[in-house]
Kinemage of the C-alpha trace (Angstrom):
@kinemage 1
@onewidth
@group {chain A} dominant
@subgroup {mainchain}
@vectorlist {calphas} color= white
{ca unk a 1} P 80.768 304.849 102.229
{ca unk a 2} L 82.786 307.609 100.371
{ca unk a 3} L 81.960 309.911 103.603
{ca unk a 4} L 83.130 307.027 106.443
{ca unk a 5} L 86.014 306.848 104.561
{ca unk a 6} L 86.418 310.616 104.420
{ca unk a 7} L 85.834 310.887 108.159
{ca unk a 8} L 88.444 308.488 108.729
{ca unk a 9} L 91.093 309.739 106.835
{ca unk a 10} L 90.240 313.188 108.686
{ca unk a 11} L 90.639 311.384 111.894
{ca unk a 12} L 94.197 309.950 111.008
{ca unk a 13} L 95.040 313.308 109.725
{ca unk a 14} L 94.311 315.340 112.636
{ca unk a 15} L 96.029 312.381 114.791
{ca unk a 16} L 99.121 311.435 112.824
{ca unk a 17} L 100.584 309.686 116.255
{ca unk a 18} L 98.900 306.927 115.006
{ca unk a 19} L 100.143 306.507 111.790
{ca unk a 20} L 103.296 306.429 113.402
{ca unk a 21} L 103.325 304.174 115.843
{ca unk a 22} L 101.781 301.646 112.685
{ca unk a 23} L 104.903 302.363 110.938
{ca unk a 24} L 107.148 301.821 113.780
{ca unk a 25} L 105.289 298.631 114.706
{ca unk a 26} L 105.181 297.540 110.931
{ca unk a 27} L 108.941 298.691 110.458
{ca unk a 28} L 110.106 296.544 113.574
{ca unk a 29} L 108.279 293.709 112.735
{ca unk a 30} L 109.866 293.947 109.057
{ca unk a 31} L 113.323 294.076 110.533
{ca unk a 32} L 112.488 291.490 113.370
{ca unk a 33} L 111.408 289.044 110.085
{ca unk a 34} L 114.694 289.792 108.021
{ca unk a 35} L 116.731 289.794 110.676
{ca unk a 36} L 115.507 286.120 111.438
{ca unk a 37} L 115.595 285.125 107.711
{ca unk a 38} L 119.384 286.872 107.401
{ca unk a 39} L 120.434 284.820 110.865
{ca unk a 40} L 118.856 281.140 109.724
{ca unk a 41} L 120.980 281.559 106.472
{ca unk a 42} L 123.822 282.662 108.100
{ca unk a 43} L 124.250 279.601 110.504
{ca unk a 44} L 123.567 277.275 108.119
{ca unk a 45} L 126.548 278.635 106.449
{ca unk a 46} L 128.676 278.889 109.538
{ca unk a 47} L 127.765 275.342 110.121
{ca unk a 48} L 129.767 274.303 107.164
{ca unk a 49} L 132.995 275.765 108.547
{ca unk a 50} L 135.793 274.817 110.666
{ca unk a 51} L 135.384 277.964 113.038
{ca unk a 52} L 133.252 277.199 115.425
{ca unk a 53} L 133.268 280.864 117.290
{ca unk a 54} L 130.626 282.313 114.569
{ca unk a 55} L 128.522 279.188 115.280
{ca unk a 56} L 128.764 280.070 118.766
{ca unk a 57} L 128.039 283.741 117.949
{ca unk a 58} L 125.328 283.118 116.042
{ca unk a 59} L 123.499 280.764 118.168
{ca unk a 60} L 123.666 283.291 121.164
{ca unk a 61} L 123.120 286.013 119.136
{ca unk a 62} L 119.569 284.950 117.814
{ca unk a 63} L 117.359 285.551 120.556
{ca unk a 64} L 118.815 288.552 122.256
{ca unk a 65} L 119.026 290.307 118.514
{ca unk a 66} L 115.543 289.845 117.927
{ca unk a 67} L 114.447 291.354 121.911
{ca unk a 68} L 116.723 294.005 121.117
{ca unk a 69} L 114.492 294.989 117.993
{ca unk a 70} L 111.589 295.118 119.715
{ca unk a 71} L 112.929 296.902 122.678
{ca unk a 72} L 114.047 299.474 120.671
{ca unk a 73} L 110.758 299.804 118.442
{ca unk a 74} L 108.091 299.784 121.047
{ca unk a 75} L 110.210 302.428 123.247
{ca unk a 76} L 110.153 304.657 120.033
{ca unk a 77} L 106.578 303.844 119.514
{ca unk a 78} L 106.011 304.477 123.252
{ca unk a 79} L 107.681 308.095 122.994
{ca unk a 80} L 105.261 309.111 120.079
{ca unk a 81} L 102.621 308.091 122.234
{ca unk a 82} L 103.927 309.913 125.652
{ca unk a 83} L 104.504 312.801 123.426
{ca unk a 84} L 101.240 313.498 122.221
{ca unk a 85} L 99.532 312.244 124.934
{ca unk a 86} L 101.752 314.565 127.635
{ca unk a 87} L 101.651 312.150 129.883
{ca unk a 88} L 104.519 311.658 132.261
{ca unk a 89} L 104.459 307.939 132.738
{ca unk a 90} L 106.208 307.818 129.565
{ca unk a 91} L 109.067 310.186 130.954
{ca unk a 92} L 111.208 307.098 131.645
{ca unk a 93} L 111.012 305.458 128.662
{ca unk a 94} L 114.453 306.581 127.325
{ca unk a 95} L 116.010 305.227 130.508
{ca unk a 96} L 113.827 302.014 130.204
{ca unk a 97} L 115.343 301.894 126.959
{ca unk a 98} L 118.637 302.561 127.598
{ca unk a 99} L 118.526 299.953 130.456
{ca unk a 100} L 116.529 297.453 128.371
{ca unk a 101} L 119.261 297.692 125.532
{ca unk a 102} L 122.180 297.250 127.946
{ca unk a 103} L 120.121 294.175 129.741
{ca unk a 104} L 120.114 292.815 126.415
{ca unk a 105} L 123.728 292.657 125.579
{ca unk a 106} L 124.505 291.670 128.641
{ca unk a 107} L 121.756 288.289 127.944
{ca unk a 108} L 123.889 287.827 124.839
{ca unk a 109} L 127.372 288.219 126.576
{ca unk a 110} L 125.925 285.034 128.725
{ca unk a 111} L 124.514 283.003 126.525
{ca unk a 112} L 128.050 283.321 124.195
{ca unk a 113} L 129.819 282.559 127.582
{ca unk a 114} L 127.870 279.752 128.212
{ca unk a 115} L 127.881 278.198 124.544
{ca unk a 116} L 131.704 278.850 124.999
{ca unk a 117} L 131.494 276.730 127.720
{ca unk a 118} L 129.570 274.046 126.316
{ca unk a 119} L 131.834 273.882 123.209
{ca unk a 120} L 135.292 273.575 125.202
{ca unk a 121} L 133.668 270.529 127.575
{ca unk a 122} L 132.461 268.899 124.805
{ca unk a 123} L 134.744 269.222 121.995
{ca unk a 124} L 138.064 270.932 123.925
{ca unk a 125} L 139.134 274.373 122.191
{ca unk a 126} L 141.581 273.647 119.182
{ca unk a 127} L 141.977 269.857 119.051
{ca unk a 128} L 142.368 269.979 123.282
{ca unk a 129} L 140.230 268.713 125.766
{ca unk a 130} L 139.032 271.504 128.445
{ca unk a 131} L 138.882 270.032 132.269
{ca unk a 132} L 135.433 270.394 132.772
{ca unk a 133} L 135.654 271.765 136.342
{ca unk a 134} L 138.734 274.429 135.013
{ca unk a 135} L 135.732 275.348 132.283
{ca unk a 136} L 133.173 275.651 134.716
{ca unk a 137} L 134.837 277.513 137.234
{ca unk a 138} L 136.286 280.105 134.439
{ca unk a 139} L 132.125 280.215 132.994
{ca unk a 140} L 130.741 281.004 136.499
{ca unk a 141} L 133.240 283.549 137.617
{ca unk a 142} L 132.591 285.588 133.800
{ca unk a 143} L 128.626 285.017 133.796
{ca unk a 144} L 129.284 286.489 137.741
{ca unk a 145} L 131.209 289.610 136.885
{ca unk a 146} L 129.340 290.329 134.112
{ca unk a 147} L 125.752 289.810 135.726
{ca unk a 148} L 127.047 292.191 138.581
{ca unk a 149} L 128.833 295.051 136.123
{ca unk a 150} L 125.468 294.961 134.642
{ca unk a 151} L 123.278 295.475 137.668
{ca unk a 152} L 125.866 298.356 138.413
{ca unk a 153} L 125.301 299.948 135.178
{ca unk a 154} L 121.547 299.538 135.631
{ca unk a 155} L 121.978 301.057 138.595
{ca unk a 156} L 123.824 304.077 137.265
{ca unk a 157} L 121.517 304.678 134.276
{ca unk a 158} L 118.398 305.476 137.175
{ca unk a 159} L 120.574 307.793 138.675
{ca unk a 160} L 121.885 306.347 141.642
{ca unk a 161} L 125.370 306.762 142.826
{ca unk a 162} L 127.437 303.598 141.972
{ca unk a 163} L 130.471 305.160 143.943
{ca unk a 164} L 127.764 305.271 146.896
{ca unk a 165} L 126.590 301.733 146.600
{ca unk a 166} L 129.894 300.476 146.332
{ca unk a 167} L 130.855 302.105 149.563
{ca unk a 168} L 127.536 301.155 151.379
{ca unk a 169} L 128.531 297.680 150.420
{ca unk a 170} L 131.725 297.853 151.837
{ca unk a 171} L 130.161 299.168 155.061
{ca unk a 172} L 127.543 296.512 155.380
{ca unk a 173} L 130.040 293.709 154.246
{ca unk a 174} L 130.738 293.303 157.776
{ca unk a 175} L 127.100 292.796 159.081
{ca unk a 176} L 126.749 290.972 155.904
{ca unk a 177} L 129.636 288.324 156.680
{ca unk a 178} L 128.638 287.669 160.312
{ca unk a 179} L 124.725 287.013 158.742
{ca unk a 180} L 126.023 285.141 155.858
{ca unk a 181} L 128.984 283.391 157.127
{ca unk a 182} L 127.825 279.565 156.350
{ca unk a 183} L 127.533 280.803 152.728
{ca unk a 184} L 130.872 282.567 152.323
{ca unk a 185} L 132.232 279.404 153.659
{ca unk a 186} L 130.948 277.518 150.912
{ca unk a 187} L 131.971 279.925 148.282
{ca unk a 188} L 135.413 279.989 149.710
{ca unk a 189} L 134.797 276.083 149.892
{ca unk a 190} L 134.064 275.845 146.012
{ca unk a 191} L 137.354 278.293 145.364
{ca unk a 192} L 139.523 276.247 147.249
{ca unk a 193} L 138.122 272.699 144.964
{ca unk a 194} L 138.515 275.131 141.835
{ca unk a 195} L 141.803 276.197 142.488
{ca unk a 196} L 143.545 273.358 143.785
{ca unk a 197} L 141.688 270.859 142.341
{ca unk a 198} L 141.717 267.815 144.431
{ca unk a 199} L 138.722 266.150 142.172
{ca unk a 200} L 136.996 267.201 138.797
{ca unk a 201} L 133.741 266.410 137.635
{ca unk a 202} L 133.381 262.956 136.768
{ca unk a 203} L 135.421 262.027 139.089
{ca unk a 204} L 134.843 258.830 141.759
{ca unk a 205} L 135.766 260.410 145.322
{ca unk a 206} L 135.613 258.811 148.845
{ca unk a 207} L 136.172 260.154 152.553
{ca unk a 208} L 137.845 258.277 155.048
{ca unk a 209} L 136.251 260.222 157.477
{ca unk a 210} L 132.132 260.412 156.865
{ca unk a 211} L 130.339 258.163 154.914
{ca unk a 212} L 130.957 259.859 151.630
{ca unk a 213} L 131.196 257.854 147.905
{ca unk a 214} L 130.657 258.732 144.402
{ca unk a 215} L 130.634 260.182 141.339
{ca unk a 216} L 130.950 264.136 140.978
{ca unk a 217} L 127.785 265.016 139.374
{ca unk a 218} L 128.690 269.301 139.419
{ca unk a 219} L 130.421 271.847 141.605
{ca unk a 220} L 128.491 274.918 142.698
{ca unk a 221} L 129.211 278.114 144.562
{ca unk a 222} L 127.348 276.771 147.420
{ca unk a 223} L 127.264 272.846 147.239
{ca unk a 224} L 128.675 269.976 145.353
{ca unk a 225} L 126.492 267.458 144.590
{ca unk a 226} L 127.289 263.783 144.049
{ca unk a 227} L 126.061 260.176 142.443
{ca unk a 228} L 126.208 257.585 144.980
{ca unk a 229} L 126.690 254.257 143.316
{ca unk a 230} L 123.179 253.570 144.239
{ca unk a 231} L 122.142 256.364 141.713
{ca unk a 232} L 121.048 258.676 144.880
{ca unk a 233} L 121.652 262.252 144.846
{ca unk a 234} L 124.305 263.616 147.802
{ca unk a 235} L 124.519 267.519 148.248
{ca unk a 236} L 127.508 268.556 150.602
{ca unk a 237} L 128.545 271.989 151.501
{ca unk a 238} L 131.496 273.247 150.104
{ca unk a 239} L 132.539 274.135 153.513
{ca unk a 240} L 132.780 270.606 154.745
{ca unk a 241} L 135.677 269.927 152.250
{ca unk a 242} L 138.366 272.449 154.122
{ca unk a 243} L 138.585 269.839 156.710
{ca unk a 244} L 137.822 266.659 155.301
{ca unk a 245} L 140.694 263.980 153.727
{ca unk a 246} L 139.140 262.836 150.626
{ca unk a 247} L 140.148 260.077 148.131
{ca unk a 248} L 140.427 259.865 144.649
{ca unk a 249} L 140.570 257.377 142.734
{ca unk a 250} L 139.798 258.357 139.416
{ca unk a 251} L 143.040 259.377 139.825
{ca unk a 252} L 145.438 256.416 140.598
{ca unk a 253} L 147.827 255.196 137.918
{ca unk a 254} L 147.101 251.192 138.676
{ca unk a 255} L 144.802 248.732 140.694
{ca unk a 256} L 146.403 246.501 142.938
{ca unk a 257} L 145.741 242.419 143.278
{ca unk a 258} L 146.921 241.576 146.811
{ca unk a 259} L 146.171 237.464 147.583
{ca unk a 260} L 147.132 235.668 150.321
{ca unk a 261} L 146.659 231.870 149.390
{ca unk a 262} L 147.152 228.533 151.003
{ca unk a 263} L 148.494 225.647 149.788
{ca unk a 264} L 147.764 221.838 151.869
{ca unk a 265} L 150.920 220.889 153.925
{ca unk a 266} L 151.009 218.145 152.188
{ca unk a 267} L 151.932 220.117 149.198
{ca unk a 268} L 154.784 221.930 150.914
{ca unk a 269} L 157.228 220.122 148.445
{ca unk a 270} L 155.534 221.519 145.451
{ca unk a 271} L 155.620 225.018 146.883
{ca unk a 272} L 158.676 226.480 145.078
{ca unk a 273} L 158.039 225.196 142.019
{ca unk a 274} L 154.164 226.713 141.834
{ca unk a 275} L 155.483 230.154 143.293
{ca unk a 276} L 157.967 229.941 140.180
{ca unk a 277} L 155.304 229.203 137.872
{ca unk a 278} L 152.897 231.580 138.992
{ca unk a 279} L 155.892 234.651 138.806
{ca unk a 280} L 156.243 233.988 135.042
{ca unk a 281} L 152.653 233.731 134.693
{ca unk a 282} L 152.332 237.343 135.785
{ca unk a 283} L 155.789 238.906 134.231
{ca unk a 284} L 154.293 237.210 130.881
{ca unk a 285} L 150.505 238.593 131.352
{ca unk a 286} L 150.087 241.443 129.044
{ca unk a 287} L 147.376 243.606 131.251
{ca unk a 288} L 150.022 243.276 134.402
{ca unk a 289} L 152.301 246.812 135.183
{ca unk a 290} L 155.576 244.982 135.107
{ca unk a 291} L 156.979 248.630 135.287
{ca unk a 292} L 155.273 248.445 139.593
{ca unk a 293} L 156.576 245.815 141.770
{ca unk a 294} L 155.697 242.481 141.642
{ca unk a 295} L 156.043 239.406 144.496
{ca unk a 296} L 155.287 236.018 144.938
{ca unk a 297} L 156.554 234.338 148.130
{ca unk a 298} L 155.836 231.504 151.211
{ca unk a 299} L 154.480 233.934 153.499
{ca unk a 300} L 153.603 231.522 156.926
{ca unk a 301} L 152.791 228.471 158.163
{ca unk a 302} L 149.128 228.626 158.662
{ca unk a 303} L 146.923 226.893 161.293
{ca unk a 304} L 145.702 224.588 158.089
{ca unk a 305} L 147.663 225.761 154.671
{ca unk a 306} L 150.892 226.822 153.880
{ca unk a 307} L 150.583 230.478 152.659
{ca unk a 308} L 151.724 232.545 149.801
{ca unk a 309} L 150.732 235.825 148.813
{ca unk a 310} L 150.595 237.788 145.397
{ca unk a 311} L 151.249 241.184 144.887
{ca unk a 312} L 150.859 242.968 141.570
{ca unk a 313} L 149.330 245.777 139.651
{ca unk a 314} L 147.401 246.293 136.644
{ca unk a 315} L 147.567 248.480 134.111
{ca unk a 316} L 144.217 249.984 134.062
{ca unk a 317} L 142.315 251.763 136.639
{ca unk a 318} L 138.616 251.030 135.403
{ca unk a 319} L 136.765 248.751 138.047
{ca unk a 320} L 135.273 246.402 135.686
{ca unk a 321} L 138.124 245.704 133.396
{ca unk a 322} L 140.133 245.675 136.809
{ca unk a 323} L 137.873 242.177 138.544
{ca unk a 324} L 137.951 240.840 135.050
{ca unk a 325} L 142.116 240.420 135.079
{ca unk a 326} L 142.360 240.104 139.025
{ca unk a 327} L 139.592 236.774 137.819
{ca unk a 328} L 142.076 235.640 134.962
{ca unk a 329} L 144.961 235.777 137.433
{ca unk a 330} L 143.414 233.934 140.388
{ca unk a 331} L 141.998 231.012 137.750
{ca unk a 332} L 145.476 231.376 136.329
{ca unk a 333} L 146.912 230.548 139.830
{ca unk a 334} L 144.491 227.866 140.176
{ca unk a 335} L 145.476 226.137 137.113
{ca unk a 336} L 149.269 226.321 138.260
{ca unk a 337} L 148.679 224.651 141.349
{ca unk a 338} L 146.134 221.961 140.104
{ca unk a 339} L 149.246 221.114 137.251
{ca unk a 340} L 152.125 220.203 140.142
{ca unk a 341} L 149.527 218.334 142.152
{ca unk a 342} L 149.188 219.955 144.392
{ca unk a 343} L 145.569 221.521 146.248
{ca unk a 344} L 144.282 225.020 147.692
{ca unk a 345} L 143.837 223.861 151.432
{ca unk a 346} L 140.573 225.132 152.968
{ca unk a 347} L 140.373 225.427 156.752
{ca unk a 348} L 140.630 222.418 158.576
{ca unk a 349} L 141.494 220.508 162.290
{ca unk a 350} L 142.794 217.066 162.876
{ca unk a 351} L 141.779 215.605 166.539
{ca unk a 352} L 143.807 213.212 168.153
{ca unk a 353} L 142.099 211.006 170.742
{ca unk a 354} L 144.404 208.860 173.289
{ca unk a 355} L 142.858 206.392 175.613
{ca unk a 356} L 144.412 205.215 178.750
{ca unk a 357} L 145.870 201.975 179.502
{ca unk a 358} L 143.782 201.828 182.367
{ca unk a 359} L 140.553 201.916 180.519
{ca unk a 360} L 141.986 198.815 178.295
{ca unk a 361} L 140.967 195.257 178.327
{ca unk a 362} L 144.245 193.897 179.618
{ca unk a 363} L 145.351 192.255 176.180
{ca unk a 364} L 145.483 195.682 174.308
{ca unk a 365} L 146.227 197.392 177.367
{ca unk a 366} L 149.795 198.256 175.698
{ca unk a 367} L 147.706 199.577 172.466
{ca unk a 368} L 147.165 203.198 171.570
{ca unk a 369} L 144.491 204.043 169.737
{ca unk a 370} L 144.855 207.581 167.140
{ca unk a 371} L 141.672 208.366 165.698
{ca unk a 372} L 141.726 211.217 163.041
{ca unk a 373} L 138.809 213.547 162.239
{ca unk a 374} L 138.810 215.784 159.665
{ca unk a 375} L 136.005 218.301 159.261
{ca unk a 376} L 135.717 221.327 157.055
């Protein structure tokens, strides 16, 4: 026993690499457990402050600190082995390292840009709400230069020339444009919707000119998709909105109730007085805009009613609480005209029918006779 142990210890001695790369091993996995004790007590003590950058810090911080660790102890524990073992497949491991570190803080510079993100949609930065299209456009365009910065520093770090690249780039851009022209027309698209903003996310939009309705769901680089109101998905090019007229009407400060009603013209007589009635109705209805324009007037003589329209605005712009005034007004109305007496005519003909004389037994032959049908 004494002498297997012997021979071991012999073995170790005469190949102390290994005892190294244990320690390295055992020291990173030491500081890869602290470091994940030292982080969950931290946030739980950022979590009871106001600030809520170190929570944000924190939370992107945890999983790129603890690749970092092992990055950096394997590579060591790779160079004890490359150096004792000679062997040039572990030449690169210093630039693997150096690449794998910068990799690393680039992962965390996303993730905090992306938490950022998160945090000013949700919550708004300092008491204010964020648009959530200004914070996603500002998110994309960071996570984009930083992702390509990266890649050029990557680049760099295995020796190639980033002047070179840069200048081969603007070479092939050309050749590039003409192959990828559909796709710079959609980024160009989606930088046109970011910077003039014509709808948000959220937002209910409509085209006049395709058959395009619903709610914006997200704005991409490339498309922008939307939630018809029948809960299907629609993906359109960000291309297709430099030339089309879209509506929005998430964005309109009122709703409009526009009525045309008829009245029997038999009721003629009460037709002031309900048009009267039905104006101080809506001046005295508290979800009415009496700052917009409001009219109530005899509009024409119509083939079976006496007409009147309505034309007002409420005060809010969401379609359900929208119908459910426009249905108090028009049962309002219908009230009004019911109290003078009066009836809403529905479409109707009266047929006169005159015989002739001739046709007459000679007795009546000086009688006319009117016959009246009314049908609906």
């Amino acid at each position: 026993m004494s002498d297997g142990f012997s021979n071991v210890f012999d073995y170790l001695l005469a190949h102390r690499w290994i005892i190294e790369v244990f320690a390295i091993v055992l020291l990173t996995g030491t500081a890869r457990f602290f470091s994940k004790l030292f982080l969950d007590g931290a946030e739980k003590r950022a979590a009871k402050t106001a600030n809520y950058w170190d929570d944000i810090l924190l939370h992107s911080g945890r999983k790129p600190l603890g690749v970092l660790i092992w990055v950096v102890g394997i590579s060591f524990a790779a160079e004890v082995v490359g150096g004792e073992a000679q062997a040039e497949l572990f030449g690169g491991v210093p630039t693997l390292r150096d690449v794998a570190v910068l990799w690393v803080f680039i992962w965390f510079a996303l993730r905090f840009i992306r938490e950022a993100e998160i945090k000013f949609i949700t919550d708004g930065a300092a008491g204010v709400a964020v648009d959530t299209t200004t914070a996603t456009a500002v998110g994309k365009l960071l996570r984009a230069s930083i992702a390509i910065t990266g890649v050029l520093m990557a680049l760099q770090a295995f020796g190639f020339s980033v002047s070179g690249v840069l200048a081969f780039g603007g070479i092939g851009g050309i050749a590039v444009g003409f192959a990828a022209r559909d796709l710079l027309a959609n980024f160009f698209g989606a930088l046109m919707i970011f910077l003039d903003r014509p709808f948000s996310v959220g937002d209910w939009i409509r085209s006049p000119d395709r058959n395009i309705e619903g709610t914006v769901e997200d704005i991409g680089w490339r498309q922008t998709r939307i939630r018809t109101f029948d809960k299907r998905p629609l993906y359109i090019p960000n291309s297709v909105f430099t030339s089309l007229a879209v509506e929005n009407p998430s964005r309109m400060l009122n709703r409009r109730i526009y009525e045309t009603i008829g009245l029997r013209y038999d009721d003629i007589d009460q037709m002031q007085a309900v048009l009267v009635d039905i104006k101080a109705m809506l001046k005295a209805h508290p979800d009415i805009d009496h700052d917009q324009i409001l009219m109530v007037n005899f509009n024409a003589f119509g083939p079976s009613s006496v007409d009147f329209f309505v034309y007002t605005f409420t005060k809010t712009t969401v379609w359900v609480e929208y119908h459910a005034i426009k249905e108090d007004v028009l049962l309002k109305i219908a009230a009004i005209v019911a109290a003078h007496d009066a009836e809403i005519a529905f479409p109707t003909q009266t047929l006169h029918l005159q015989v002739e004389p001739e046709a007459l037994p000679a007795n009546v032959s000086n009688a006319t006779t009117n016959i009246g049908a009314n049908r609906e």
